[in-house]
C-alpha positions as semicolon CSV with decimal commas, in nm:
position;residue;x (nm);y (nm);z (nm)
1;X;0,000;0,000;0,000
2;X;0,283;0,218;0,062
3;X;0,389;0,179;-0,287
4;X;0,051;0,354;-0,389
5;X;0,092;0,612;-0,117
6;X;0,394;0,734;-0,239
7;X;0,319;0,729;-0,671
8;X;-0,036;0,922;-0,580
9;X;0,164;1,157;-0,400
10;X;0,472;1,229;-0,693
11;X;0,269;1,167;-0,971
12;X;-0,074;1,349;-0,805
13;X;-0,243;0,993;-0,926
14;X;-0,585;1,012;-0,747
15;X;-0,685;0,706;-0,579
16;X;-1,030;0,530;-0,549
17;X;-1,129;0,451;-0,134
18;X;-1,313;0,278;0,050
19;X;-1,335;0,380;0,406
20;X;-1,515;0,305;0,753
21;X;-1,558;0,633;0,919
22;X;-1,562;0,732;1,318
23;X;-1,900;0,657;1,305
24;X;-1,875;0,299;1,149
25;X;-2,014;0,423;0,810
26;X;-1,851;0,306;0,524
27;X;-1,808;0,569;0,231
28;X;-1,642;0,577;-0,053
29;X;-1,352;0,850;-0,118
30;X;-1,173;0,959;-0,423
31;X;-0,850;1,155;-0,305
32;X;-0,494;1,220;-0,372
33;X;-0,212;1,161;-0,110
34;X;-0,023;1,449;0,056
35;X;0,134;1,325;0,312
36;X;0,175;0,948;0,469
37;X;0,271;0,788;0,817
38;X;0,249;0,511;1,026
39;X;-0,123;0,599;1,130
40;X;-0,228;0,830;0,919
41;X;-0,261;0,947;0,551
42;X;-0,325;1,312;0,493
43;X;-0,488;1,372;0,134
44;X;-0,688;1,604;-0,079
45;X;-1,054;1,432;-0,098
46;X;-1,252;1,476;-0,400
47;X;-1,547;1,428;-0,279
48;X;-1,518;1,732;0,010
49;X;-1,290;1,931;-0,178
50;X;-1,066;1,980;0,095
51;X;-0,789;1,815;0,266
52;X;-0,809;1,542;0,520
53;X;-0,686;1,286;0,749
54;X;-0,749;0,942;0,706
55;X;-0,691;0,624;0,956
56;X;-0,498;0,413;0,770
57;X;-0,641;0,139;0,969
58;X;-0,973;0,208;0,825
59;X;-0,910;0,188;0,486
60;X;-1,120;-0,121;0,369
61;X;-0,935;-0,061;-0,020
62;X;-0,793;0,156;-0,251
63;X;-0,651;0,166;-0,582
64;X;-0,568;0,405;-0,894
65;X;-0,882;0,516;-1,039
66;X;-0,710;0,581;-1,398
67;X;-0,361;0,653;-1,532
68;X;-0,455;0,909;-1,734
69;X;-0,606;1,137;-1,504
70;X;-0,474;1,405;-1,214
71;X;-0,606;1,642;-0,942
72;X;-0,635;1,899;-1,244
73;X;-0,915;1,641;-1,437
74;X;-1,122;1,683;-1,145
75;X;-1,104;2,021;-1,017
76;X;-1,218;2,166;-1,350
């Protein structure tokens, strides 16, 4: 997972999530990766438009949504 941490973050690849919130919902995210640690993962969401922190222990999955596309695809 790392692996995809790190080429969303250099290559602003926006990844597809799936995620159990705080409040045990599960939601789907579409984001791009800003920063990464052991515990968290601090990225742009899609979805919100804003940035924010992520559990990585509640990621349920994620993976590249396209090659082709970036942060700029989305925003305009």
């Amino acid at each position: 997972m790392d692996g995809l941490f790190i080429r969303s973050m250099e290559e602003k690849i926006p990844l597809d999530m799936i995620y159990l919130g705080n409040n045990k919902e599960i939601t789907q995210r579409k984001l791009i990766i800003k920063e990464v640690n052991d515990k968290y993962i601090y990225a742009y969401c899609l979805l919100r438009k804003q940035f924010r922190t992520f559990k990585r222990e509640n990621i349920l999955s994620i993976l590249p949504i396209s090659e082709t596309y970036s942060m700029n695809h989305y925003l305009h």
